[in-house]
N, C-alpha and C positions, 0 to 999 in steps of 0.2 A: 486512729493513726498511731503508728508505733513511733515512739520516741527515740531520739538521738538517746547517746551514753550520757546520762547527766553532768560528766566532768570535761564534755566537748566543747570545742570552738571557744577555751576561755583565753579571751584575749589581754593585757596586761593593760592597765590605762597609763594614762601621762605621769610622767616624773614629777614629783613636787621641791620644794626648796629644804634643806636638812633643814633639822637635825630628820625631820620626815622618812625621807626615802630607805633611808635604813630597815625601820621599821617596814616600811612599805616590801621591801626587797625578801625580809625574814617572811612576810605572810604570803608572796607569792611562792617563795620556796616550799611551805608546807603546804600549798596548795597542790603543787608540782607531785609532793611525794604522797596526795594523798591524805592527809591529815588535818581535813578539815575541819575537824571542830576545834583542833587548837586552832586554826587558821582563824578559824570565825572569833574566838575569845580573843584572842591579839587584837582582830580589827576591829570588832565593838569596843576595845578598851583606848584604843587610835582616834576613832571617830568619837567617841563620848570624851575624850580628853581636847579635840580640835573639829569640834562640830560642822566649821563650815570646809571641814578639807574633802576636795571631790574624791579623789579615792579611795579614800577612808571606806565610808561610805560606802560607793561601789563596791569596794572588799566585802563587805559586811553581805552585800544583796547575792555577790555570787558565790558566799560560802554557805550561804542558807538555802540555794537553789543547789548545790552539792549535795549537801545533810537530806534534802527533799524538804525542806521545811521552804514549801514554796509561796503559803498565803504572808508568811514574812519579811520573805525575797521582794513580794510585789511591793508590800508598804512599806520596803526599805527605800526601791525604787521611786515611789509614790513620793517620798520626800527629798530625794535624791533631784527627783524632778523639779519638786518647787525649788528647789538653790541653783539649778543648773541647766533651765529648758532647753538647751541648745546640745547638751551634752550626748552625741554620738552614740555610745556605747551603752549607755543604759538603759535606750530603748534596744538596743540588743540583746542584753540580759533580758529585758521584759519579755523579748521573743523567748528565750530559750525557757522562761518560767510558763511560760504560754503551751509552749510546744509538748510540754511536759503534760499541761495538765488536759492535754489535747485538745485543746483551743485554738485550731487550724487559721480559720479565719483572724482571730484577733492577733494570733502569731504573726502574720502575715501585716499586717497593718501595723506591728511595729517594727516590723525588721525592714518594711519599707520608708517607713518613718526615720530611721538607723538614719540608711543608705543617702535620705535624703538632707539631713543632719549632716553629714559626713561620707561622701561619695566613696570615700576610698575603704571602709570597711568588707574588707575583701569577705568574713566568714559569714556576714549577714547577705551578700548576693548569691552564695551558695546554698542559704537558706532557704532564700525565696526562690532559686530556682531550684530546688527538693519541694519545696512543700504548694508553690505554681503547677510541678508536676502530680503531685498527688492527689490537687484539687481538679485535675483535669483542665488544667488550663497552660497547652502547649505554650499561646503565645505568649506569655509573658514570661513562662518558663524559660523559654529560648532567651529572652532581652535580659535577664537577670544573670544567662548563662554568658551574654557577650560581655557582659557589662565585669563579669568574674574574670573572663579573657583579657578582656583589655588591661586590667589592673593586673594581674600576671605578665601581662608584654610589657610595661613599664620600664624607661630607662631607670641604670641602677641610680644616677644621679639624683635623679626625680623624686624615686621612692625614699632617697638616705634624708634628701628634704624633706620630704614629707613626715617622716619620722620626725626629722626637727621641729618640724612647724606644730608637728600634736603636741610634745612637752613644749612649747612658748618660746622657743629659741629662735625667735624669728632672724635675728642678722645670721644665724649660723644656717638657717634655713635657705633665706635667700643667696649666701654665697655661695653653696651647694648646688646650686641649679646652674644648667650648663649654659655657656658665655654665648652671646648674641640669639638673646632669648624668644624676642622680636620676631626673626624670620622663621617663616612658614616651614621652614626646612626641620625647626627644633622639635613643631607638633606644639598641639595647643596642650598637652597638659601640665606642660612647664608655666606657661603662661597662666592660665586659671590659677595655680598654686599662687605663684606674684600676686595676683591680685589677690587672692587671702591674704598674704603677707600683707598687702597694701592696708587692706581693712582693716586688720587688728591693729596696725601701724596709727591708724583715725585717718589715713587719705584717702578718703572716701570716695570721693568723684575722679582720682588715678585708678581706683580698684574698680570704679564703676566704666570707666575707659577700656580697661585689660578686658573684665568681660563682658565688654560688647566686640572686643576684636577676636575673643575665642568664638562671638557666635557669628558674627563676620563670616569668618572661615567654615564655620559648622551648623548652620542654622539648626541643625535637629538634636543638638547638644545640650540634653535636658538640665543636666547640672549644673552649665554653664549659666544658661537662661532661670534658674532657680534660686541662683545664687545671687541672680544681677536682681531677682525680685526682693529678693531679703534685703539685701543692702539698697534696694531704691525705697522700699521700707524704714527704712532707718536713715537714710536721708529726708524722708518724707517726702518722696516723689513720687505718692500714690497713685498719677495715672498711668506710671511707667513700669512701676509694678503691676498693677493691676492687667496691662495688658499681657508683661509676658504669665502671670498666674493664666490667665484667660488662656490663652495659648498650649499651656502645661495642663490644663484642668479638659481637654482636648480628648488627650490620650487617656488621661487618669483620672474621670469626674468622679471615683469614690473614695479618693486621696481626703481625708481631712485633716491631713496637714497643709494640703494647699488649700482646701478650702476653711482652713481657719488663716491662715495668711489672706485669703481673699475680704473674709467676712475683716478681718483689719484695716485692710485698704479704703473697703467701703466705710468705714466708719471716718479713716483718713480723709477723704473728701467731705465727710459732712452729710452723707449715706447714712444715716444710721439710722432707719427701718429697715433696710435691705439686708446692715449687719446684725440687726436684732434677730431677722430671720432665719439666718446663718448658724447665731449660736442656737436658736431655739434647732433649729434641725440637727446641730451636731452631737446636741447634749439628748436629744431622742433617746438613742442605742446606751446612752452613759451619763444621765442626770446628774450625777454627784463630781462631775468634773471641776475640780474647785477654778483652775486655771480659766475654762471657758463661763463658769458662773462670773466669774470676776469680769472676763469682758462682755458680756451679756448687760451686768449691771453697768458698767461705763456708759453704752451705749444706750441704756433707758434712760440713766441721769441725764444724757445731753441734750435727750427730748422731751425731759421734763416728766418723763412716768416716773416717781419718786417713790413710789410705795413699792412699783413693779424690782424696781434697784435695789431698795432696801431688801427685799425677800432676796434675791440674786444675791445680795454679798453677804446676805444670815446664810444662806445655802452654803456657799463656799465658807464660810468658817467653819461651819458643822462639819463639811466634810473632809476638813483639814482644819483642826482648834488653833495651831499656833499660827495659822495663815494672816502675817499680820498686814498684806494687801488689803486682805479682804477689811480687819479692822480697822486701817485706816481709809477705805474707801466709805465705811460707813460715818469716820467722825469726818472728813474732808466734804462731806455735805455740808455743812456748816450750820445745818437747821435742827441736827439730830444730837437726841440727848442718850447716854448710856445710862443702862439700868446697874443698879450694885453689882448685882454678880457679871455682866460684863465686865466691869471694872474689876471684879475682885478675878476672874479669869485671865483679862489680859497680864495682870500683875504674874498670876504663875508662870503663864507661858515665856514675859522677859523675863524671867528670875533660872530658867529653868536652863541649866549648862548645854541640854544637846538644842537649844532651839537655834536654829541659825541666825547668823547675822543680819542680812536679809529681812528677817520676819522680827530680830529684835529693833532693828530702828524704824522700822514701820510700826511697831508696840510701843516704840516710846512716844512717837509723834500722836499717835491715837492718845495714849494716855494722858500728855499732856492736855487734850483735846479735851477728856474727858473729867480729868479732876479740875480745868480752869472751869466746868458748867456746875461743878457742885459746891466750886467755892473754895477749895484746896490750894489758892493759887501757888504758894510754896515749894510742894510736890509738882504741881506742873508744872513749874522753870524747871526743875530739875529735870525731868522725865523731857523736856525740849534743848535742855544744855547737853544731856546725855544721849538724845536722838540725833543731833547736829554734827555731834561729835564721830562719831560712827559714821556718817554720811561722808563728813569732811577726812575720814581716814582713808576711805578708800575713793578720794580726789585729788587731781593733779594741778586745781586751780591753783593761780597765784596772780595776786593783785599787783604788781608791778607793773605785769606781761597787760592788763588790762590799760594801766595808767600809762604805758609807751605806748598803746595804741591810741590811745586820748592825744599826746602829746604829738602821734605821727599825724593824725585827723588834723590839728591846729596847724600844725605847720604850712603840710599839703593843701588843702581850703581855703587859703585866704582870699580875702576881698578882690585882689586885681587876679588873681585864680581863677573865681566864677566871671569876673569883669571878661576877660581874655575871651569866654566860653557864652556870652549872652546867647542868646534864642536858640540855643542847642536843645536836644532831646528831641520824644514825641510827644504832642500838641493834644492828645486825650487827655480831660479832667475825670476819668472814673475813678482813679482810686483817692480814698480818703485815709491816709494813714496815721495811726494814735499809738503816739509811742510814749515812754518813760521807764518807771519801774515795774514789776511784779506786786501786786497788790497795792498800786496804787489810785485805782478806778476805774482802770483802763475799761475792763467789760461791762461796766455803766454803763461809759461813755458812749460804747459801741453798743448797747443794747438800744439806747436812748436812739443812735442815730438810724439803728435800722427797724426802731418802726415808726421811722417815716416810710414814706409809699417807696421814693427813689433811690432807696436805698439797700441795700440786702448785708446784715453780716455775714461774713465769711469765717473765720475763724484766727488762730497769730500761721499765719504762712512764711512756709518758707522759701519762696522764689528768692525775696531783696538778698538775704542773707548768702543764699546759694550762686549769684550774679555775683556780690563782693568775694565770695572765695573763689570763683572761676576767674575776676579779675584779679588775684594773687596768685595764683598758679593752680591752687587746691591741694595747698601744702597745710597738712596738720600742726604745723609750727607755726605760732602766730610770727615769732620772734623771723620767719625766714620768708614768711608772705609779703609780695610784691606790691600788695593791698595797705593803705591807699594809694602809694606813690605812681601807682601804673596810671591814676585817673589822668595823669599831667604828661602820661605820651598818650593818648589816644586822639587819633582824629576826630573834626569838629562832629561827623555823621557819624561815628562810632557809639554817638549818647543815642537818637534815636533808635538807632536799632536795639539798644540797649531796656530802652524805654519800650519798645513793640515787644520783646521777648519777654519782660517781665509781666507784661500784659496777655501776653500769650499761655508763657507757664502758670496765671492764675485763673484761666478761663476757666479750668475742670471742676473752681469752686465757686465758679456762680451761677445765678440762675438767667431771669430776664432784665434786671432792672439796671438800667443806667449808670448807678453809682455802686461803690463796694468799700468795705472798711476790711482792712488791713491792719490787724493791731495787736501784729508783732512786738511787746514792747521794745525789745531791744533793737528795733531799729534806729533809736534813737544815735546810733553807732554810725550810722550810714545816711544821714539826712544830706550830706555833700552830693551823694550820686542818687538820693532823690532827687534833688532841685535840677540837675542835670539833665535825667534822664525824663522828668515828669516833669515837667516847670507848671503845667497847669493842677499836678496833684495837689489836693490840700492835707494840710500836716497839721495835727493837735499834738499837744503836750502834756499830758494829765499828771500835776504833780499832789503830793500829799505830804504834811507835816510829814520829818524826818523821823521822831523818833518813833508815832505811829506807823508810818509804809517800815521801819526797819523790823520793829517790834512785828509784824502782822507776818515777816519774809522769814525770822526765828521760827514763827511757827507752823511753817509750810513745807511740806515736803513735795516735792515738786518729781514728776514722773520722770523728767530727764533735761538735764541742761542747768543752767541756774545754780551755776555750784559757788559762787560767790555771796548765797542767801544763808552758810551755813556755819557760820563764826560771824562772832559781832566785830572785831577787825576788819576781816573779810567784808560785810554788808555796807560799814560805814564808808569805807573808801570808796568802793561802787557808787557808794550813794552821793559821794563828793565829788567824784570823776566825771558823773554824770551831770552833776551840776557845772562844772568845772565847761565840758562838750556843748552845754545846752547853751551858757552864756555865749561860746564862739559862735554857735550858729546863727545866734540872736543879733551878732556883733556883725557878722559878714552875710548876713542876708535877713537885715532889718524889713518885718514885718511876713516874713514865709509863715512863722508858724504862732500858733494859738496856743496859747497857754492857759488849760484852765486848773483851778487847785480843786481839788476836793471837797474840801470843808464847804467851801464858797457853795458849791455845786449842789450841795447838803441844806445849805441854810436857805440858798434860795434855785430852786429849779427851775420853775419860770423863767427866770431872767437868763438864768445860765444856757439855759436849753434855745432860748432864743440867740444866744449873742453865739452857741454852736451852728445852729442851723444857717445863721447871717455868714459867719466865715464860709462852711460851704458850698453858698448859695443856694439854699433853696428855701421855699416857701415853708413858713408857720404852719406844722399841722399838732392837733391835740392829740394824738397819740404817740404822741415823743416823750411829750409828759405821763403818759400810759403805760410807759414803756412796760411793765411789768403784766401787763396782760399779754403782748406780745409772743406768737408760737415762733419756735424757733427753736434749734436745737446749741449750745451751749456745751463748749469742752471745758472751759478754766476754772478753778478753783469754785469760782463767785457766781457758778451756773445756777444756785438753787436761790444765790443772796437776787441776784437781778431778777428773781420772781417774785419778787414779792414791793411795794410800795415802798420808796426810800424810808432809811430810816438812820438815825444818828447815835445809835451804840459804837459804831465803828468808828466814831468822833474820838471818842475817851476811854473808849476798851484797854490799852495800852497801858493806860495807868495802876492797873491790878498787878501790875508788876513793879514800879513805882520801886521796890526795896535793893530791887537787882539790875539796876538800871542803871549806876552810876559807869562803867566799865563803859556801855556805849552810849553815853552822854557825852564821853571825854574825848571817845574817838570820833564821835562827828563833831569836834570842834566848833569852828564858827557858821556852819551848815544849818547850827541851831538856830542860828541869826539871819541870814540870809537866802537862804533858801527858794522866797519868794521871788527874789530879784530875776 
């Protein structure tokens, strides 16, 4: 295959914030004229100075595919990709490194990969349909060619938004799009753009509204339906995705990009042999995919192959060293011990200025991980105050916003509230939901209850959560959500139905058995419109000494959500607010829910495991006490701890830090004290 002129199709990436662009602005100019190897020295000296800036970076990959230094290009890209998977344009670049080194086929799978990243990159459908045509494959040729059309027909409006919305300007974006955007008359791809807008916005289920009304209009509108799949993904409404992937995977069964979205979903329900075999098939053609090693091992840790996972996330380190996923996937077993020179490696790679951010606070959360097993404890606060902190930089929590929603729950809930509302909801006792903190026992609890016969765990779902933001509008602003107060207009039949639909959105994660655990911790948040909508649910409360559940949430890093675990501030008022919620619910609906503590649950199992299974209701069986033989697949932290025979390390573990403790001693106040209550 002859190759394009190596200096084609280079497109400019998104604008960054000064003093940046400047710099950014000089390296595209010497690109323009030509003068690539200053271009390339400017932007290796850009990216080695601001490691985690995305065009940096890119600069670098497309001024080494310039020079022809294109096995550099790729592992620029390579790394490019772990900081940025979503990033458009740099499977772009990969095409054109590709196409160079006449690599047709794999050209082609990423320049479709681009397109599907980012619909509107006009010079990768040109691509594909050049190199569709040369592979002898008219048709696809042609849909690459309409798909190039169409985006050339583009109102100018459309396109000047879109422009905006690539560098992040999203209100400049949305205002740019022309006025009554709704009607069919304006074309749906003002409307799809909105809903990007929407997305990045966090109004997730408005963005997931817009497009379903683009496919509404368009059923055969692949981008549309691809994009509703990603973001039902990230809502974690895996059967909604899954169908339109299934749909999409139609026309395109050797896409794997959608069938690594698929192989995700399956593991999102609780699939995770189907997504084992997923990645084992993707990773065929390309074993050293650090990305798909990584979810490969997720999904054997959930099913208990532990050695199978450990090889899976040594793979992906290897094939990426600073890959600090992978490193923290291996100390997040909680069972695995690091050899010195892991420890002595992870140490270079955080120490090492181009490693990115990203990979450094997954380094530091490992290494805490790893110098608390050899006795270091010193160095491990640190390497967890310094992991925390980087988490908590690039977070927008704030504990206030958490405590008005506490205060708006008391208010709205009260006792002649649910009085008003008796025998409301639906009348199914299947769910059992166990709520509290993050590493407070909860997956004991749930491990314990589901091996009983009658019972199956499920995994923390998100139906309850997803119903309370549709009852606030499904606005990203806690502070402007209608939620709770909406629960006090709705009709008395409004709870049933409400209680049938969350029953219904939790069907795709069960199996046969009668009963299911739900143990979302935070739904401790929403226990008002459980009682409402489930009056026969049964509800536990697994609580644990404060300064162990805070101590145990320091050293978690959590794959998404939970951003209140990440400053000791931060955790303690959660941890008070929560206690703060739990007294009211105790207060206006004496005796709903079951409170067991931890510790208790520790010293004595028997007893505990009986006065669980007595709330409820079912019959004493000895494999509750077993629980740990129990097959089952396990997403949360404490998947590898509930394998094993309880055990009371996790009593007084906490105390190894004993020296650096007084800071949150002081902000959990009197929570020290009563906590139990």
């Amino acid at each position: 295959m002859r190759s394009p002129p190596m200096n084609a199709q280079f497109e400019p990436g998104p604008v960054t914030v000064p003093p940046i662009p400047n710099e950014l602005a000089r390296i595209r100019a010497l690109i323009r004229e030509q003068r690539h190897g200053e271009a390339l020295a400017a932007a290796t000296a850009l990216s080695g100075a601001t490691p985690d800036d995305r065009d940096a970076l890119y600069l670098v990959a497309v001024c080494q595919r310039l020079l022809r230094r294109l096995p550099e290009a790729l592992a620029s890209l390579v790394l490019l990709e772990s900081q940025h998977p979503d990033y458009g344009l740099l499977q772009q670049e990969r095409g054109y490194c590709l196409v160079n080194l006449d690599q047709g086929a794999r050209a082609i799978e990423a320049f479709a990969c681009a397109v599907e990243l980012n619909p509107a990159l006009l010079a990768s459908w040109d691509m594909l349909e050049r190199l569709h045509r040369r592979a002898g494959d008219p048709v696809r040729a042609a849909a690459a060619a309409g798909q190039a059309a169409a985006l050339r027909s583009l109102p100018t409006e459309v396109v000047r938004a879109g422009n905006l919305y690539s560098v992040g300007d999203l209100t400049a974006a949305e205002s740019a799009l022309p006025p009554q955007i709704a009607v069919a008359s304006v074309g749906t791809d003002a409307l799809r753009l909105l809903a990007r807008i929407r997305w990045k916005q966090g109004e997730l289920d408005v963005a997931q509204g817009l497009f379903s009304a683009v496919i509404e209009r368009h059923p055969d509108d692949r981008d549309a339906r691809q994009e509703r799949a990603r973001l039902n993904l990230e809502r974690r409404d895996y059967p909604a995705a899954l169908a339109d992937i299934e749909a999409l995977l139609v026309a395109d069964p050797d896409s794997a990009f959608l069938r690594t979205l698929r192989a995700g979903a399956w593991a999102g329900v609780g699939d995770h042999d189907r997504a084992i075999t997923a990645y084992l098939a993707l990773l065929e053609p390309d074993p050293s995919r650090p990305e798909w090693l990584l979810l490969l091992g997720h999904s054997l840790k959930a099913v208990g192959r532990q050695s199978e996972a450990i090889a899976a996330y040594r793979a992906a380190a290897s094939a990426r060293p600073a890959f600090g996923d992978a490193w923290w996937s291996l100390a997040n077993l909680k069972t695995w011990h690091f050899a010195p020179e892991d420890v002595a490696h992870m140490r270079a790679q955080e120490e090492n200025l181009t490693t990115a951010n990203a990979d450094r606070l997954h380094l530091c959360f490992a290494l805490g991980k790893a110098l608390s097993d050899s006795g270091d404890q010193a160095a491990s606060w640190q390497y967890y105050l310094r992991g925390n902190a980087l988490r908590r930089a690039g977070s927008a929590y704030r504990p206030e916003i958490t405590e008005a929603a506490t205060s708006r729950q008391i208010a709205t809930c009260t006792a002649a509230f649910f009085a008003r509302r008796s025998g409301s909801g639906a009348p199914d006792p299947d769910p059992v939901f166990v709520v509290g903190l993050p590493r407070s026992g909860s997956t004991l609890v749930e491990q314990i209850l589901a091996s009983h016969s009658q019972v199956e765990g499920t995994q923390e779902l998100p139906s309850l959560p997803r119903i309370a933001a549709e009852l606030g509008g499904g606005l990203a602003d806690p502070l402007r959500s209608r939620y709770p107060e909406a629960l006090d207009t709705l009709e008395f039949d409004h709870f049933r139905r409400l209680g049938e639909r969350y029953l219904e959105l939790t069907r795709a994660y069960r199996g046969g058995k009668p009963r299911f655990v739900d143990k979302m911790p935070n739904n401790f948040r929403h226990l008002g419109l459980v009682h409402l909508m489930l009056p026969n649910a049964r509800i536990i409360d697994v609580r644990r000494e404060p300064m162990a559940c805070c101590v145990a949430n320091l050293h978690q890093l959590f794959a998404g959500g939970q951003d209140f675990t990440y400053g000791i501030e931060e955790i303690a008022r959660y941890y008070r607010s929560y206690l703060e919620l739990m007294r009211h619910w105790d207060t206006v609906l004496p005796g709903r829910i079951l409170r067991v503590i931890y510790e208790d649950l520790v010293e004595d199992l028997d007893g505990e495991v009986r006065r669980l299974l007595d709330h409820c209701a079912l019959e004493f069986e000895p494999s509750s006490l077993e629980f740990h033989r129990t097959q089952r697949s396990v997403s949360t932290p404490s998947s590898e701890q509930v394998r094993q025979p309880i055990y009371r390390d996790g009593l007084t573990d906490w105390r190894k830090y004993e020296p650096w403790l007084d800071p949150l001693r002081q902000a959990m106040g009197d929570a020290l004290d009563n906590w139990r209550d």
